[in-house]
C-alpha positions as CSV (number, residue, x, y, z in Angstrom):
1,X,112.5,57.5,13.0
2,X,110.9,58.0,9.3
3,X,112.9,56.8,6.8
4,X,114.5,59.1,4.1
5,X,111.3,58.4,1.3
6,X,108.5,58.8,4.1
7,X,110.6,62.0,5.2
8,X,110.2,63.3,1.5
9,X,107.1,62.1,0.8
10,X,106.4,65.0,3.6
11,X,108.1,67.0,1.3
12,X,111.2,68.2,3.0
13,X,114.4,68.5,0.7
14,X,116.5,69.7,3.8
15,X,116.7,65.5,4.5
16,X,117.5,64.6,1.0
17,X,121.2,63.1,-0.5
18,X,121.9,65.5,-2.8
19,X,120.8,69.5,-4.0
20,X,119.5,67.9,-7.4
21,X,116.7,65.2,-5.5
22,X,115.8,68.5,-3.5
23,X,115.5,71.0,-6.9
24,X,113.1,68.3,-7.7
25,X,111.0,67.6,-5.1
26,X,107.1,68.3,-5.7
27,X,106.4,70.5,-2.4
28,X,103.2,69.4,-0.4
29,X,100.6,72.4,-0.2
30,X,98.7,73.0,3.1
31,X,95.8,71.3,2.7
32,X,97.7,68.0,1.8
33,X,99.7,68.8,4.9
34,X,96.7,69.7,6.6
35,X,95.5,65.3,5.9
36,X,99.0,64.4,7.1
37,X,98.8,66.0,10.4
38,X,95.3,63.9,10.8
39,X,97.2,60.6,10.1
40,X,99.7,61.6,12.5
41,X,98.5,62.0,15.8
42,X,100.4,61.2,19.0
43,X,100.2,62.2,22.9
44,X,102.5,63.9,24.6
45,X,101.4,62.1,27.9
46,X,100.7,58.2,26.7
47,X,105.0,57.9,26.2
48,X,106.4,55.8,28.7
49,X,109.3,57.2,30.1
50,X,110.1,54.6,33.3
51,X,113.0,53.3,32.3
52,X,113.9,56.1,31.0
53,X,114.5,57.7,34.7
54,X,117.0,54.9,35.3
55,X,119.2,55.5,31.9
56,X,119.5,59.1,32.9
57,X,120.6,59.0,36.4
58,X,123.5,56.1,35.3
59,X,125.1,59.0,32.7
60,X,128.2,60.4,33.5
61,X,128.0,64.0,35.0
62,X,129.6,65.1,32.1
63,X,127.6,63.3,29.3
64,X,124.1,64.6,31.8
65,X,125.5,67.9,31.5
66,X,126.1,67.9,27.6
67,X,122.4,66.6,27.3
68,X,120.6,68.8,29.0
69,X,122.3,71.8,27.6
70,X,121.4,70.4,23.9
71,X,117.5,69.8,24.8
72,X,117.0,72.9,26.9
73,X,117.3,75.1,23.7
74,X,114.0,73.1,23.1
75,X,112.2,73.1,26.2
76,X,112.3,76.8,25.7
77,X,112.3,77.0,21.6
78,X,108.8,74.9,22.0
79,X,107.3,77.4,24.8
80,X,108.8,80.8,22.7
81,X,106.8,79.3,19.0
82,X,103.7,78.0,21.0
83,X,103.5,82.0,21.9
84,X,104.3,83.5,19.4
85,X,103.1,82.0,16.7
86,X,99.1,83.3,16.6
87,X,100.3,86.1,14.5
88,X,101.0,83.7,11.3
89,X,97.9,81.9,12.1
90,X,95.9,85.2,11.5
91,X,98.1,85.6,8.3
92,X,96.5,82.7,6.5
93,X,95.3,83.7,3.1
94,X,92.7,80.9,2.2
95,X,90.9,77.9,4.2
96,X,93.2,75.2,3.5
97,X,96.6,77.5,4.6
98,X,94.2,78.5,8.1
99,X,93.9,74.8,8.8
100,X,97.1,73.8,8.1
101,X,98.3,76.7,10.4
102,X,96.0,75.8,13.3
103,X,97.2,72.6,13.6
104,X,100.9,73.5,13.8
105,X,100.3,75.7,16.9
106,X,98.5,72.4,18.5
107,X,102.3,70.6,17.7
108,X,104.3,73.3,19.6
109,X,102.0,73.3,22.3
110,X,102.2,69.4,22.9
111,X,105.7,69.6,22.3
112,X,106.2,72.0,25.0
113,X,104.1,69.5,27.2
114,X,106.6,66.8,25.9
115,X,109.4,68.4,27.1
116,X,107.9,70.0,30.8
117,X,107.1,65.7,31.0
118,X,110.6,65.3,30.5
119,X,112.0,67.2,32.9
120,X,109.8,67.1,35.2
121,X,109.7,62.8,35.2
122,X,113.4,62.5,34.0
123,X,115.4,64.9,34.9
124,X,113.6,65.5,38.3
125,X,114.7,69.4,37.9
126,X,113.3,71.8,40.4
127,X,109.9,73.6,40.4
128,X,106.5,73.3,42.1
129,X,105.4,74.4,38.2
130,X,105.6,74.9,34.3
131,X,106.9,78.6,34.7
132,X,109.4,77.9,37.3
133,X,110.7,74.6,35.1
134,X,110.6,77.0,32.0
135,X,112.8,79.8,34.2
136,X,115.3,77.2,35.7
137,X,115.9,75.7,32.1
138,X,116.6,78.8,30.8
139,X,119.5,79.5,32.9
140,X,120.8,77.0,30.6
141,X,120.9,79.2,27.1
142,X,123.3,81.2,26.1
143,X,123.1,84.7,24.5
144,X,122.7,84.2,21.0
145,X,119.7,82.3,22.1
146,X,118.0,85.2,23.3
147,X,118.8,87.5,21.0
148,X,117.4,84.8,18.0
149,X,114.6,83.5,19.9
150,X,113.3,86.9,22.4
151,X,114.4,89.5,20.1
152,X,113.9,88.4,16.1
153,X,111.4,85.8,16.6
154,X,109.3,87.8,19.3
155,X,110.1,90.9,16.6
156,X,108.5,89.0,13.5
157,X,105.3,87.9,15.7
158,X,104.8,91.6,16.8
159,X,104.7,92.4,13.6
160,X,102.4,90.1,12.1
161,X,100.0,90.4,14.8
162,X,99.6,94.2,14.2
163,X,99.4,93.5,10.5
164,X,98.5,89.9,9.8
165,X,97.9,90.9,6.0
166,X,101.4,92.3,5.4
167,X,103.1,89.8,3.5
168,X,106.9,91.2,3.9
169,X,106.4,90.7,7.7
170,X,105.2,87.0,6.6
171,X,108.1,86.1,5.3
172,X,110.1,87.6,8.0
173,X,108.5,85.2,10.1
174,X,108.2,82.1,8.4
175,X,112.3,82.4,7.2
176,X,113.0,83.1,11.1
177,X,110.9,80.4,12.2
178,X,111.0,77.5,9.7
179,X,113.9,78.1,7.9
180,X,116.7,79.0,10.6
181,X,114.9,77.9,14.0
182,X,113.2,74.6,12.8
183,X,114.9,73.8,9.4
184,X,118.8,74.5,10.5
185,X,118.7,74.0,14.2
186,X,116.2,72.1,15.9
187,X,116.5,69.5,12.9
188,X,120.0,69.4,13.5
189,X,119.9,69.0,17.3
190,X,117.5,66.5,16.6
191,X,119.7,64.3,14.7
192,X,122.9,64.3,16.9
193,X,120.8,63.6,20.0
194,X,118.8,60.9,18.6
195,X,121.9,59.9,16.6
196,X,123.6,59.5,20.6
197,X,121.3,58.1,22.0
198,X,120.5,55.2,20.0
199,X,124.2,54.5,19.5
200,X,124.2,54.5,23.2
201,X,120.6,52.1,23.4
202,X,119.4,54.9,26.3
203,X,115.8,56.5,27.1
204,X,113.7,54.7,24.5
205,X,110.1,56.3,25.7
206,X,112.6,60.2,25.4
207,X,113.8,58.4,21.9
208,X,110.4,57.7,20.8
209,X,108.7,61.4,21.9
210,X,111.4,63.1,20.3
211,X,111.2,61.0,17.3
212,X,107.4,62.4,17.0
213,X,108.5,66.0,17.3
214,X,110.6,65.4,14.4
215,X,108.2,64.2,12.7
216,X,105.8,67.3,13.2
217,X,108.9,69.7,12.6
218,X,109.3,67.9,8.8
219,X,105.9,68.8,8.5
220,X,105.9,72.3,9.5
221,X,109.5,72.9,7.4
222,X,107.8,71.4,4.9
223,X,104.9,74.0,4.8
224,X,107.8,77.0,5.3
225,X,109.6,75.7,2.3
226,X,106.5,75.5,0.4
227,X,104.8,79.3,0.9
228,X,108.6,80.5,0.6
229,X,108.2,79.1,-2.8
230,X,105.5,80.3,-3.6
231,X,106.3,83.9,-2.9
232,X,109.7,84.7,-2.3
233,X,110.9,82.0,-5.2
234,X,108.8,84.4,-7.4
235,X,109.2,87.7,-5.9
236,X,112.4,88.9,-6.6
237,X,111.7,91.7,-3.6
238,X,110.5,89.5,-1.5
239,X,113.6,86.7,-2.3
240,X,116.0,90.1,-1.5
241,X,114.2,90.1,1.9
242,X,114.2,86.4,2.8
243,X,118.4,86.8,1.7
244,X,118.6,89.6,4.3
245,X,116.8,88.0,6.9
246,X,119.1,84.9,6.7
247,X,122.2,86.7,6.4
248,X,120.9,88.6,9.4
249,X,120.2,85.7,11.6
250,X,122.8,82.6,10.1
251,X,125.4,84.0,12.7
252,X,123.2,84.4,15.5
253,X,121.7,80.7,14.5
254,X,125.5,79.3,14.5
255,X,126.0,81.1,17.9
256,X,123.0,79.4,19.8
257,X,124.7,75.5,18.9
258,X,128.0,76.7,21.2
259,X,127.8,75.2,24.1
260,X,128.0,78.4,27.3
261,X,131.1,79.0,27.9
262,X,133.0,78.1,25.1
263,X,134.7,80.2,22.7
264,X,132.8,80.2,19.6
265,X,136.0,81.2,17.4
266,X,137.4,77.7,18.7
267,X,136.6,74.2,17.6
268,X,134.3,72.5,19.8
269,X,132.2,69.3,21.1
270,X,128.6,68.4,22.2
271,X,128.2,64.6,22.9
272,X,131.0,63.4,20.8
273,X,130.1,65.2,18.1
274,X,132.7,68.1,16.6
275,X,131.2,71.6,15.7
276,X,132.6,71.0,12.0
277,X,130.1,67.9,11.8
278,X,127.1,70.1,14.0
279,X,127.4,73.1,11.6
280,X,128.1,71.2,8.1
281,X,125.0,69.5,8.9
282,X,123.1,72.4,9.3
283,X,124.3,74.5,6.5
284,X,123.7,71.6,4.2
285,X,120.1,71.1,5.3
286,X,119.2,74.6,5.1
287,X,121.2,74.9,1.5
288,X,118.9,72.3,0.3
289,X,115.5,74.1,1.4
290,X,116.8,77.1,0.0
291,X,117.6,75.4,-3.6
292,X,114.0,73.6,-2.9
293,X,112.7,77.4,-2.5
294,X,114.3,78.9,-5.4
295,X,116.7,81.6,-3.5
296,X,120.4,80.8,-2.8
297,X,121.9,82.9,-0.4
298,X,123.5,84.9,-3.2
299,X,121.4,86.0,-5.7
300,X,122.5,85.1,-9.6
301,X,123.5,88.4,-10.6
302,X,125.9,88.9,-7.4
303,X,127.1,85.9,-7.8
304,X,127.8,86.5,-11.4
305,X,129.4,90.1,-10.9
């Protein structure tokens, strides 16, 4: 995993100590991004997962279960952004921001092919292809998935697509997408399942793959945080429209990290780890973007009044 300084170095204040360090952080622009994604290349394919096979099929039923119900959200998450993301690739508004953006639909789509590897080699799940993989994991989700990831994300990309210059849909789409799907959960999921599994010494090839995706969602985060600023942190009608769109979407964003089948007004537990801890983690992350950004979830003068 990147340390904390290589982490901000990619200019993420979500991964930072405290809300000063990420107030002050000096946000990468795309085409600085852009050079980062060159020195970061990686395969999807060239990860060895052999012994990672045999870790998997010594895990309790229970702790098998708990797994693949966290990673499935991002089989799926990885196949929903690699579709629907051409829409903000046609929104770029110079050369450096349309190269930047290019290369982060290349990362979902490898990290769907990271993932299809995975279950296919590791988990052994049953399909004779991609779609029928993709349709088996998705018996997995839960509702609030749906409604975040086929409803407002699918939503925000229609839009963009039919209007690739309108920059209110824009920032419908990048706060759905990297602020509440990358920047508060898959970074969240990300670090509890890592956390687990190196705790637990198990699936080092899986360790080191999903290691890379994190390293690609800093990178896109960082990019999100960075145009937020730029527009909404100096838009006040365009800050009032990221605030709805969070308020909209928080709940729905806390709904898809409960396990199916468990009451979401109760405490609960996902690998050891307590929904307190899951959801502190993520609220703090996302807080610290936000303060990066320059738009608090209450504006000054309501929180003033």
């Amino acid at each position: 995993m990147a340390t904390l300084d290589q982490l901000a170095q990619q200019g993420d204040p979500g991964t930072l100590r405290t809300d000063q360090q990420a107030g002050a952080l000096r946000l990468m622009d795309p085409q600085q991004l852009y050079e980062l994604w060159e020195r970061q290349h990686w395969s999807a394919h060239a990860i060895d997962l052999s012994r990672d096979a045999e870790d998997y099929a010594r895990l309790s039923p229970e702790a098998r279960e708990q797994l693949i119900w966290s990673l499935s959200s991002f089989f799926i998450g990885e196949e929903r952004v690699t579709t629907q993301f051409s829409g903000l690739v046609m929104s770029y508004e110079d050369e450096s921001e349309a190269s930047y953006l290019a290369t982060q639909q290349v990362d979902e789509a490898r990290h769907m092919q990271f993932f299809d590897r995975f279950y296919r080699e590791v988990v052994a799940i049953e399909g004779a292809d991609f779609e029928a993989r993709l349709a088996r994991v998705r018996e997995e989700l839960n509702d609030a998935f749906t409604r975040l990831f086929d409803d407002a994300l699918v939503e925000a990309g229609r839009r963009l697509v039919a209007d690739p210059g309108d920059r209110e849909a824009k920032v419908d789409f990048v706060t759905t997408y990297h602020m509440v799907i990358e920047g508060t959960l898959a970074l969240t999921g990300q670090h509890y399942v890592t956390d687990w599994l190196e705790n637990a010494d198990l699936m080092p090839g899986f360790r080191e793959g999903f290691g890379l995706v994190a390293q690609d969602e800093h990178r896109h985060v960082a990019y999100g945080t960075w145009y937020l600023q730029q527009t909404a942190g100096r838009d006040p009608l365009l800050a009032e429209r990221m605030r709805r769109c969070l308020h909209d979407l928080i709940p729905v964003a806390a709904g898809v990290l409960v396990p199916v089948g468990v009451d979401p007004t109760e405490d609960w537990e996902v690998l050891g780890y307590t929904s307190e801890e899951i959801n502190g983690f993520a609220f703090r992350s996302l807080s610290r973007r936000l303060k990066a950004i320059g738009v608090p979830l209450v504006a000054a003068e309501a929180a003033a009044a």
